[in-house]
C-alpha positions as YAML, in Angstrom:
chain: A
units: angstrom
residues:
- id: 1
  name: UNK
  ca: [-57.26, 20.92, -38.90]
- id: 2
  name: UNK
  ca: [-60.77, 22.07, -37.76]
- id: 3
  name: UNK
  ca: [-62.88, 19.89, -36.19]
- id: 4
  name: UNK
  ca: [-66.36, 18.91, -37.42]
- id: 5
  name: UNK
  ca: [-68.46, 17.01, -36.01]
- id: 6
  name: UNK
  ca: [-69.71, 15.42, -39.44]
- id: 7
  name: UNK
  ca: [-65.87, 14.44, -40.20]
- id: 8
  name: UNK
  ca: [-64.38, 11.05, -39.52]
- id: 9
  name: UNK
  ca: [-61.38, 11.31, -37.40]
- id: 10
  name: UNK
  ca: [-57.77, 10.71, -39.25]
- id: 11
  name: UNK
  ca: [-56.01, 8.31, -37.09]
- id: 12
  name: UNK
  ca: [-52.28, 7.90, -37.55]
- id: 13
  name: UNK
  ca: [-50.02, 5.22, -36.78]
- id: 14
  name: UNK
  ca: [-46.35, 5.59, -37.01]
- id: 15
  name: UNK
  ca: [-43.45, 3.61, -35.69]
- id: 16
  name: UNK
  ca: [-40.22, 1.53, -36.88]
- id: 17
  name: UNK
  ca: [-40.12, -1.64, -39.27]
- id: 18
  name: UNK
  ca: [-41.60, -4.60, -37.32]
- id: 19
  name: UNK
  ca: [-43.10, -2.67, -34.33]
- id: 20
  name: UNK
  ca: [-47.15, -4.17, -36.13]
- id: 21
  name: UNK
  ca: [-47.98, -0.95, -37.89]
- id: 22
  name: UNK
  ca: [-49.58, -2.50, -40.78]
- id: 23
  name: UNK
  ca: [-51.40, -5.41, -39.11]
- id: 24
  name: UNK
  ca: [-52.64, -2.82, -36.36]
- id: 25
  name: UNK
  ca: [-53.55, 0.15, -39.03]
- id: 26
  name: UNK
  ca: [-55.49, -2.74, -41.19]
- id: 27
  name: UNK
  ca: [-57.65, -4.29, -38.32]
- id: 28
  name: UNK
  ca: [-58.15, -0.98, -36.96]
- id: 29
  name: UNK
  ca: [-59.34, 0.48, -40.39]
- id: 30
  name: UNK
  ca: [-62.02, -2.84, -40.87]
- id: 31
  name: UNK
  ca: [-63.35, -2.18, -37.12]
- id: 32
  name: UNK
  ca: [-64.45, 1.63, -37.72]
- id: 33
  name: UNK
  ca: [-64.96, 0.51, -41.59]
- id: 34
  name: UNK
  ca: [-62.32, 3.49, -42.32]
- id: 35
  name: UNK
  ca: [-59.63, 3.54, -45.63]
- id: 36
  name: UNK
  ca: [-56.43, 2.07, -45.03]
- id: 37
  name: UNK
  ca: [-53.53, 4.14, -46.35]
- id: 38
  name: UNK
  ca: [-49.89, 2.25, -46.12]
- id: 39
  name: UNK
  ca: [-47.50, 5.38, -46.92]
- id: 40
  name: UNK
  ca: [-44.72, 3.20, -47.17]
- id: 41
  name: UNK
  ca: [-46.06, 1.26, -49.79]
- id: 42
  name: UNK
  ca: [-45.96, 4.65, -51.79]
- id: 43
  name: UNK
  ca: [-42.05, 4.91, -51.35]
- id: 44
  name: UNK
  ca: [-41.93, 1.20, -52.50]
- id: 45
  name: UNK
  ca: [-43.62, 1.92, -55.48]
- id: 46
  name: UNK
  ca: [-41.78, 4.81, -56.43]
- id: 47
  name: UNK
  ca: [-38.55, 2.54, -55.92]
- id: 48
  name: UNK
  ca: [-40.27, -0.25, -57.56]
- id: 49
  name: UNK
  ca: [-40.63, 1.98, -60.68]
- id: 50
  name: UNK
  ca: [-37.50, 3.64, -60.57]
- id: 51
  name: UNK
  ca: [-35.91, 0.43, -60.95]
- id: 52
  name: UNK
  ca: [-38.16, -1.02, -63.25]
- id: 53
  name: UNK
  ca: [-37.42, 1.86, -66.31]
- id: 54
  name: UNK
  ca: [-33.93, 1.92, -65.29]
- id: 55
  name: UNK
  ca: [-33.94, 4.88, -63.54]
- id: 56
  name: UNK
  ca: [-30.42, 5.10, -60.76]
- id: 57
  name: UNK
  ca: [-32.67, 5.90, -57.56]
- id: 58
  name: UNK
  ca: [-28.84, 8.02, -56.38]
- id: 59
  name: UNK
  ca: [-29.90, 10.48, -59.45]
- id: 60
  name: UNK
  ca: [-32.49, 12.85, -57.38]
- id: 61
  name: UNK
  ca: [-33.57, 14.72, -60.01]
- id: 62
  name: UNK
  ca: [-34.78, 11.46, -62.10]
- id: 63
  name: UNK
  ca: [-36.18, 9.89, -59.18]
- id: 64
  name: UNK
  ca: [-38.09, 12.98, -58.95]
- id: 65
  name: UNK
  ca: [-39.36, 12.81, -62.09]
- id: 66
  name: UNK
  ca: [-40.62, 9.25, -61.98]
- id: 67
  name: UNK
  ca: [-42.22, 10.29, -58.31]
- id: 68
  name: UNK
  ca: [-44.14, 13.07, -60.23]
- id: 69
  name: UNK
  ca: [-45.32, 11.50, -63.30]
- id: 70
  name: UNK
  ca: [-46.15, 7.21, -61.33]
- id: 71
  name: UNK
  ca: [-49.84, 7.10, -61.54]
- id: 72
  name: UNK
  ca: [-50.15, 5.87, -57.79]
- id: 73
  name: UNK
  ca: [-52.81, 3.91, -56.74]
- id: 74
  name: UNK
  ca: [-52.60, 2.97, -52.68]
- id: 75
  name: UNK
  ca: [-54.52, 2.00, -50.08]
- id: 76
  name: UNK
  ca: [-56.89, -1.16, -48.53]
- id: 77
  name: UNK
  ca: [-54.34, -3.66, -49.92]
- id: 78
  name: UNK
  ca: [-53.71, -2.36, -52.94]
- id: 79
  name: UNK
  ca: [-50.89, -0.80, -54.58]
- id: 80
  name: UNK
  ca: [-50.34, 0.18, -58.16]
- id: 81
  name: UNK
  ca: [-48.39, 1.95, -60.77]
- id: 82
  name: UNK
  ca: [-49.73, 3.07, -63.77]
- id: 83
  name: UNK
  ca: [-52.08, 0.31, -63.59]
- id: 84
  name: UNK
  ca: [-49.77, -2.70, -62.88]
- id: 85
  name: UNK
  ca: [-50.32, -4.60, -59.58]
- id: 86
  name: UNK
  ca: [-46.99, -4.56, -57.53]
- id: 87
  name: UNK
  ca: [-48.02, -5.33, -54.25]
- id: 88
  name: UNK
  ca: [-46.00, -8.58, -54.01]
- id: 89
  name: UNK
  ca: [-43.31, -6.95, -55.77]
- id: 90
  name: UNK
  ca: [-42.66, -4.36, -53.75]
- id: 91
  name: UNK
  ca: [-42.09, -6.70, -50.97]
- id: 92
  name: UNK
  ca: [-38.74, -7.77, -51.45]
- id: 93
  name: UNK
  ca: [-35.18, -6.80, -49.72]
- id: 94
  name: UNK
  ca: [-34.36, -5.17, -53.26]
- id: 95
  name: UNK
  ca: [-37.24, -2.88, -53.07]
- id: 96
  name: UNK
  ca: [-36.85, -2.60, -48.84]
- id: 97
  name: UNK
  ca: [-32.83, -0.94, -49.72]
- id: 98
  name: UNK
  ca: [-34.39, 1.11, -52.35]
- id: 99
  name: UNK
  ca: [-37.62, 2.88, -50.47]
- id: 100
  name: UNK
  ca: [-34.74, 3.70, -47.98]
- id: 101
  name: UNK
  ca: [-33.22, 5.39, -50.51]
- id: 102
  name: UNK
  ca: [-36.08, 7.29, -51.95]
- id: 103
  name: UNK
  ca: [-37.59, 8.05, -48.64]
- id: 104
  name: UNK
  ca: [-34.15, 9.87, -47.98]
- id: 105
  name: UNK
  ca: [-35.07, 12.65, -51.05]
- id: 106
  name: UNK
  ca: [-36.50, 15.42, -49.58]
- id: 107
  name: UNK
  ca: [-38.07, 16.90, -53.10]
- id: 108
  name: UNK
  ca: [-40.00, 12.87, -53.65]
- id: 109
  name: UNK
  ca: [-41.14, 13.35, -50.07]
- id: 110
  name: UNK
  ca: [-42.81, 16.91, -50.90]
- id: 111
  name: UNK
  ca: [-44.47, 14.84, -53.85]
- id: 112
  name: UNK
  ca: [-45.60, 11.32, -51.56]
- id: 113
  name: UNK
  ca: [-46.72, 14.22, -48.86]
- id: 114
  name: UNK
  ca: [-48.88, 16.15, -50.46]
- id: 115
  name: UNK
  ca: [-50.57, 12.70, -51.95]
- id: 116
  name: UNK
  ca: [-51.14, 11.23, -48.56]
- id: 117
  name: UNK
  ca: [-52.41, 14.38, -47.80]
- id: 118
  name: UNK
  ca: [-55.05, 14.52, -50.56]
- id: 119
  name: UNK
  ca: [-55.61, 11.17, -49.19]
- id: 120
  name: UNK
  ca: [-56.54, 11.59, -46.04]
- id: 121
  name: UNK
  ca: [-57.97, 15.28, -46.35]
- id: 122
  name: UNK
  ca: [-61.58, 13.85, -45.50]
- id: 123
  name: UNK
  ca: [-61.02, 11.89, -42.42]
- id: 124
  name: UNK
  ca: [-62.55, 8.10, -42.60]
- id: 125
  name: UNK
  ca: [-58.81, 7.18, -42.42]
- id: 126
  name: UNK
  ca: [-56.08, 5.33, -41.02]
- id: 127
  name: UNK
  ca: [-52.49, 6.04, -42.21]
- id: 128
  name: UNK
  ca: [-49.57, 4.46, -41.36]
- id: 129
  name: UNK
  ca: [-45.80, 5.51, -42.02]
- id: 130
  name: UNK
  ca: [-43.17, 7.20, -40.15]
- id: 131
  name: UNK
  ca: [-44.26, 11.21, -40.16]
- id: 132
  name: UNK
  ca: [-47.97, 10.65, -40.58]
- id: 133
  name: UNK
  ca: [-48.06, 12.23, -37.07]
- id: 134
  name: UNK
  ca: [-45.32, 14.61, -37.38]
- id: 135
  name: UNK
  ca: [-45.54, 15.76, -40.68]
- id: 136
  name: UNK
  ca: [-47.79, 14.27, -42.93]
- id: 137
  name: UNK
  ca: [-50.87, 15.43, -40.19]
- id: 138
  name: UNK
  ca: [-49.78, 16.73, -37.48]
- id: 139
  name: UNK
  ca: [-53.40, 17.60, -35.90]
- id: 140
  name: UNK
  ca: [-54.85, 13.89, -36.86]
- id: 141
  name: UNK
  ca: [-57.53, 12.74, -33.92]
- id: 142
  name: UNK
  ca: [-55.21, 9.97, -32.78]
- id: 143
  name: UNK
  ca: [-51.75, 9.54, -32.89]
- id: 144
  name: UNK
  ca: [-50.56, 6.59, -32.45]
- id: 145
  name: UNK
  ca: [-46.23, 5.40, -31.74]
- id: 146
  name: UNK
  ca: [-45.62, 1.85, -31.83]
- id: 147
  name: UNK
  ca: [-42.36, 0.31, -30.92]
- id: 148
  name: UNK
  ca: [-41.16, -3.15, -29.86]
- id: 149
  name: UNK
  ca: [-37.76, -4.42, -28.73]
- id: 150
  name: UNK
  ca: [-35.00, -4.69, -31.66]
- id: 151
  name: UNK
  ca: [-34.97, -8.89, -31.35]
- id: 152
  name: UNK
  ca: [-38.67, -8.69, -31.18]
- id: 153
  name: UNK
  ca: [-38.95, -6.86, -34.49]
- id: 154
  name: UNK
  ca: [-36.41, -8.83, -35.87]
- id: 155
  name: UNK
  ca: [-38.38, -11.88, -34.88]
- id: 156
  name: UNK
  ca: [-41.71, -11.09, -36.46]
- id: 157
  name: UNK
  ca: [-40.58, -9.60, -39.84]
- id: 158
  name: UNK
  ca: [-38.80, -12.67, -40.58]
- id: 159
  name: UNK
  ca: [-42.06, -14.76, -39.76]
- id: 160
  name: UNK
  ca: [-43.56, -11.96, -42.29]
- id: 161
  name: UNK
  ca: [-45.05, -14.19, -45.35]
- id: 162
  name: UNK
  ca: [-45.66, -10.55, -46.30]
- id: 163
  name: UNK
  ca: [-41.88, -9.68, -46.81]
- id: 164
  name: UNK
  ca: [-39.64, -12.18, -49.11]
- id: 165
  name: UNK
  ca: [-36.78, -12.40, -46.32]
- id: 166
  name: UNK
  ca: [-39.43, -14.13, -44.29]
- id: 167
  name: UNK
  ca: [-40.36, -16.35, -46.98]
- id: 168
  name: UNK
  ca: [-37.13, -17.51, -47.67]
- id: 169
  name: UNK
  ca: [-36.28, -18.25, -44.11]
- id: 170
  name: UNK
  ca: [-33.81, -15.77, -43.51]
- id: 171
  name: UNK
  ca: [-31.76, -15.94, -40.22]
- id: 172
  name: UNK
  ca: [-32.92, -13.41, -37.39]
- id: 173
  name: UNK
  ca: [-29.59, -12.06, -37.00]
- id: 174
  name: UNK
  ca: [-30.34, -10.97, -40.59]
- id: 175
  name: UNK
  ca: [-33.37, -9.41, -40.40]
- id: 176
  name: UNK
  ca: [-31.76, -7.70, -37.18]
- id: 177
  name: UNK
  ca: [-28.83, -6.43, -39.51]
- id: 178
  name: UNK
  ca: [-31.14, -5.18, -42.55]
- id: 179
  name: UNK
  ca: [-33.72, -3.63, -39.62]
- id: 180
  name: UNK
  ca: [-30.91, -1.90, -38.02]
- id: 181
  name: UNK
  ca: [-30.07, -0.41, -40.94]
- id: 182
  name: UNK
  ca: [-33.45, 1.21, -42.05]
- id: 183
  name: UNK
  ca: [-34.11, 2.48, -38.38]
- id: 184
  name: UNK
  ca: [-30.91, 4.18, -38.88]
- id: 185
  name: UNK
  ca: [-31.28, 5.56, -42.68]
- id: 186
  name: UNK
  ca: [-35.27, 6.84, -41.81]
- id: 187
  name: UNK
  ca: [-33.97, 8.44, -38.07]
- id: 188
  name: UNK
  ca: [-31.19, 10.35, -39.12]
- id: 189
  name: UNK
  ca: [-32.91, 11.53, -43.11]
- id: 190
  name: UNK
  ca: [-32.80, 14.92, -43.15]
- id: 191
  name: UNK
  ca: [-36.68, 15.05, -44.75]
- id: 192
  name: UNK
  ca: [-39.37, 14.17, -42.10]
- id: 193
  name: UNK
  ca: [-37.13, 11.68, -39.92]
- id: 194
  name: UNK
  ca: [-38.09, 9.21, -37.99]
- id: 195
  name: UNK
  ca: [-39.30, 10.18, -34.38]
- id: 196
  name: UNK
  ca: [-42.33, 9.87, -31.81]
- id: 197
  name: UNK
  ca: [-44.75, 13.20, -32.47]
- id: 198
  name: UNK
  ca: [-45.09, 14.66, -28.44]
- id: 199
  name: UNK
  ca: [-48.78, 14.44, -28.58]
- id: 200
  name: UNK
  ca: [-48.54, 10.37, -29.59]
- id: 201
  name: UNK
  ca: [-49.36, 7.73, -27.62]
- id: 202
  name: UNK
  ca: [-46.37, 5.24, -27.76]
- id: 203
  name: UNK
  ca: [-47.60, 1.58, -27.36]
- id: 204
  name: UNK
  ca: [-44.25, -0.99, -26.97]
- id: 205
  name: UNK
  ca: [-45.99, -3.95, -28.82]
- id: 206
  name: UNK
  ca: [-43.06, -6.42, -27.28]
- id: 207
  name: UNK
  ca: [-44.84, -9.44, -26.19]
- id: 208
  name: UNK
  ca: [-48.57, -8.30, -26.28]
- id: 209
  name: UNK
  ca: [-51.04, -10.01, -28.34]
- id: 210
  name: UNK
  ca: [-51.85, -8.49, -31.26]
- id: 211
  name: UNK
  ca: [-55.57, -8.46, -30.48]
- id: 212
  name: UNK
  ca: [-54.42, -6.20, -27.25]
- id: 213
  name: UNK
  ca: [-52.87, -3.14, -29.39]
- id: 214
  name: UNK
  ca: [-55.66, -3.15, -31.54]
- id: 215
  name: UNK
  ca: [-58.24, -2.11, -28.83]
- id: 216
  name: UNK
  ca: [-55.69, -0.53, -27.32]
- id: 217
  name: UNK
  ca: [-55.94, 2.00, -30.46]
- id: 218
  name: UNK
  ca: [-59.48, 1.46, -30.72]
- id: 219
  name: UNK
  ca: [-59.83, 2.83, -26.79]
- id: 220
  name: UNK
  ca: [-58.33, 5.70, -27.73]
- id: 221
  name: UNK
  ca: [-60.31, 6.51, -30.26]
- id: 222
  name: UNK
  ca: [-62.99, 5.95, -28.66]
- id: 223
  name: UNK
  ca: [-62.53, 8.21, -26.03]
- id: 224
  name: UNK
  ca: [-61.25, 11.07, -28.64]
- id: 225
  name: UNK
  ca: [-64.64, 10.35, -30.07]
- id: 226
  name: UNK
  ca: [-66.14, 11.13, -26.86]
- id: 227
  name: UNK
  ca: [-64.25, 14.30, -26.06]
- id: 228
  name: UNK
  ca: [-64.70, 15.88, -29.82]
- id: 229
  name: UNK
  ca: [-67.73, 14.21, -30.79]
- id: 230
  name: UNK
  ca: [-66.10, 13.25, -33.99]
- id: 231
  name: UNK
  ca: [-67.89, 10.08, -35.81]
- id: 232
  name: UNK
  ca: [-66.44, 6.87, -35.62]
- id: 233
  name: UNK
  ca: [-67.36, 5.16, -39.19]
- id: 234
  name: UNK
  ca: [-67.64, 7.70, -41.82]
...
């Protein structure tokens, strides 16, 4: 990435299930009045859809297909396919076992990629996932790791009126189980795992205010701003 001074920096936030991407990325976005791109919201959908024409999300090659031909519409709260509003649908521990399994497929990855890409090609942005930083752009202005203890996550995800286990009231130890089991399916996925880029900045979220990460993240770009003299609202 070449930096220009007339550009809006690209400012990525990656980290597990629970850890505050999404509540971070979207305050951060409204401060510096930037997009707000939820990746994973793109793997839902896909998922979402697959299911929906009663496609078997195992079968790569049709899960593929339905990757390549969704008419994807992501980002400041909404998500939609071909139209259709599904961002309360996607939100459900159906739809959380099924990303997983789509995020797994390296060939709908290529496809997701080079959207987010596209996306985020003229700065103003903040994108979260869980290879924005690695992968997805690997020479963003600010890179961003969050992490918080297991129980922590755990804790907060099923307080989530975002996420349907929260809703229903779902034990922790549940969440714990269904947590553990994504950190494990998106850090050992052969296609853009899960891992800290070396040139993040890894913020453990356990028992700080939310309010604190935020200008944590917003220090930082501030003082990338300084250094590149790259714009702060686009």
């Amino acid at each position: 990435m070449t930096e220009d001074s007339n550009r809006a920096a690209i400012i990525a936030i990656d980290g597990p299930s629970g850890a505050g991407k999404g509540t971070v990325a979207r305050a951060v976005a409204q401060r510096l009045r930037y997009r707000h791109i939820d990746t994973g919201a793109m793997y839902r959908a896909v998922a979402w859809k697959a299911l929906h024409d009663g496609v078997d999300i195992a079968d790569a090659d049709a899960t593929l297909d339905v990757a390549r031909r969704a008419r994807l519409v992501v980002g400041d709260g909404v998500v939609s396919v071909d139209g259709r509003d599904i961002a309360a649908a996607i939100r459900t521990p159906e739809i959380d076992a099924a990303a997983a399994a789509v995020a797994r497929q390296p060939r709908v990855r290529e496809v997701l990629i080079a959207q987010q890409r596209e996306l985020g090609r003229g700065g103003g942005v903040v994108m979260e996932g869980r290879d924005i930083g690695t992968v997805v752009f690997p020479d963003a202005d600010v890179k961003v790791y969050l992490d918080a203890a297991p129980d922590e996550r755990a804790r907060r995800r099923s307080q989530d009126p975002a996420h349907a286990l929260g809703r229903a009231g779902t034990a922790v130890g549940d969440v714990a189980t269904a947590l553990e089991a994504r950190d494990h399916s998106d850090r050992t996925r052969a296609a853009s795992p899960l891992t800290r880029a070396d040139d993040a900045v890894e913020i453990d979220t356990t028992g700080l205010a939310i309010e604190e990460v935020i200008e944590r993240v917003l220090e930082l770009v501030g003082i990338r701003d300084q250094g590149t003299g790259i714009r702060g609202e686009p």
